[in-house]
C-alpha positions in Angstrom: -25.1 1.2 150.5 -20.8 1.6 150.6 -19.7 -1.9 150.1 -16.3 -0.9 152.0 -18.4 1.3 154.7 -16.7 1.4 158.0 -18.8 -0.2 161.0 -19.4 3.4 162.5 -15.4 3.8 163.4 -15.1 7.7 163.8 -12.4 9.5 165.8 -14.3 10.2 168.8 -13.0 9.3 172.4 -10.4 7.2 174.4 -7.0 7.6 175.5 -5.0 9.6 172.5 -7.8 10.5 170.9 -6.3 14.0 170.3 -3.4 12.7 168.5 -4.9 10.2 166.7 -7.3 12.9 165.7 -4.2 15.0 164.2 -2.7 12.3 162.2 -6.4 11.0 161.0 -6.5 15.1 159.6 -3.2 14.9 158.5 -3.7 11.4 156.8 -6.6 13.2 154.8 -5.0 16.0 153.3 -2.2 13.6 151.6 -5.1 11.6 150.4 -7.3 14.4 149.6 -3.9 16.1 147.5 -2.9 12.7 145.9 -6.4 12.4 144.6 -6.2 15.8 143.4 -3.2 15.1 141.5 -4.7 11.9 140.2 -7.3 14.4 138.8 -9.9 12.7 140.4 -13.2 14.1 142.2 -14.2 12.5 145.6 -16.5 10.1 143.5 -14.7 9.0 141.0 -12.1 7.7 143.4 -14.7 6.8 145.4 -16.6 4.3 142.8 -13.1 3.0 142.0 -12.1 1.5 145.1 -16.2 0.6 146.3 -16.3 3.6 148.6 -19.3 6.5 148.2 -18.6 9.9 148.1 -19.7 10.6 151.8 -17.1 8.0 152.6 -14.1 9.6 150.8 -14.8 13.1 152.3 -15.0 11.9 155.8 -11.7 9.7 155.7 -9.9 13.1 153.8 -11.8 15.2 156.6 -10.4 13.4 159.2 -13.8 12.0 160.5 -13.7 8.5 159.6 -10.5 5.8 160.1 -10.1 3.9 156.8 -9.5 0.5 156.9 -6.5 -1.3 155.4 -8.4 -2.1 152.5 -9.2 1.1 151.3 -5.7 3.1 152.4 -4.0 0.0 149.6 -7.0 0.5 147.3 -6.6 4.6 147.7 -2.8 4.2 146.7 -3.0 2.1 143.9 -5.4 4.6 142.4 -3.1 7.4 143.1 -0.4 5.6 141.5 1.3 4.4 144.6 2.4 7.8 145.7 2.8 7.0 149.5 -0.9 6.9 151.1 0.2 3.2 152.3 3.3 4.5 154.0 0.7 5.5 156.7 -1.1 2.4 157.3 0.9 1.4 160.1 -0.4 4.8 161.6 -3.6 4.6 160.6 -3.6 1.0 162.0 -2.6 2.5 165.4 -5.5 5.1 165.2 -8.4 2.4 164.4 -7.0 -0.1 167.5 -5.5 2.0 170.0 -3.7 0.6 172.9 -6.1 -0.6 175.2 -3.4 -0.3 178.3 -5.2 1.6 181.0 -3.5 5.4 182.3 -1.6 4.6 185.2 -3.2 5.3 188.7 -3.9 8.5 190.4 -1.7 8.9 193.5 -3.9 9.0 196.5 -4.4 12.9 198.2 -1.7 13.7 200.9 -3.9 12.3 204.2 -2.4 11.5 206.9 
């Protein structure tokens, strides 16, 4: 068992789930190419911050949100090269605003 595992948060669904899809991508690859410049593989980095592998490739897939505790684990590991510049961001993805779309004008009776 991951001792940081996420509680099942993926990507899927709600209001800006597009968009927070593209960042959650876009969040990956800078993690993904600050662990490769680290030099490590998906499990070392994984075993150093209590993560498995499975967990590491779905966050730098895009699949999975991280929580705070791993995006401030992740950048001390890469040597504080920016990943927690993003976890405002990657705040906004995990809790989305939970104000409902405005309302749908009613047809044109009358």
């Amino acid at each position: 068992m991951e001792s940081g595992a996420d509680s099942g948060a993926g990507v899927e669904g709600g209001a800006g789930a597009d968009s927070n899809g593209e960042f959650l991508r876009c969040f990956g690859r800078r993690m993904k190419l600050l662990r490769e410049a680290a030099g490590l593989a998906q499990a070392q980095l994984g075993e150093r911050v209590g993560y498995g592998e499975a967990q590491i490739a779905a966050v730098e897939q895009g699949r999975r949100i991280p929580r705070p505790e791993l995006v401030d684990a992740v950048d001390r590991e890469v040597g504080g090269r920016g990943v927690v510049a993003m976890k405002g961001e990657v705040a906004k993805a995990r809790y989305p605003s939970r104000t409902p779309p405005p309302p749908v004008p009613a047809s044109g009776r009358g």
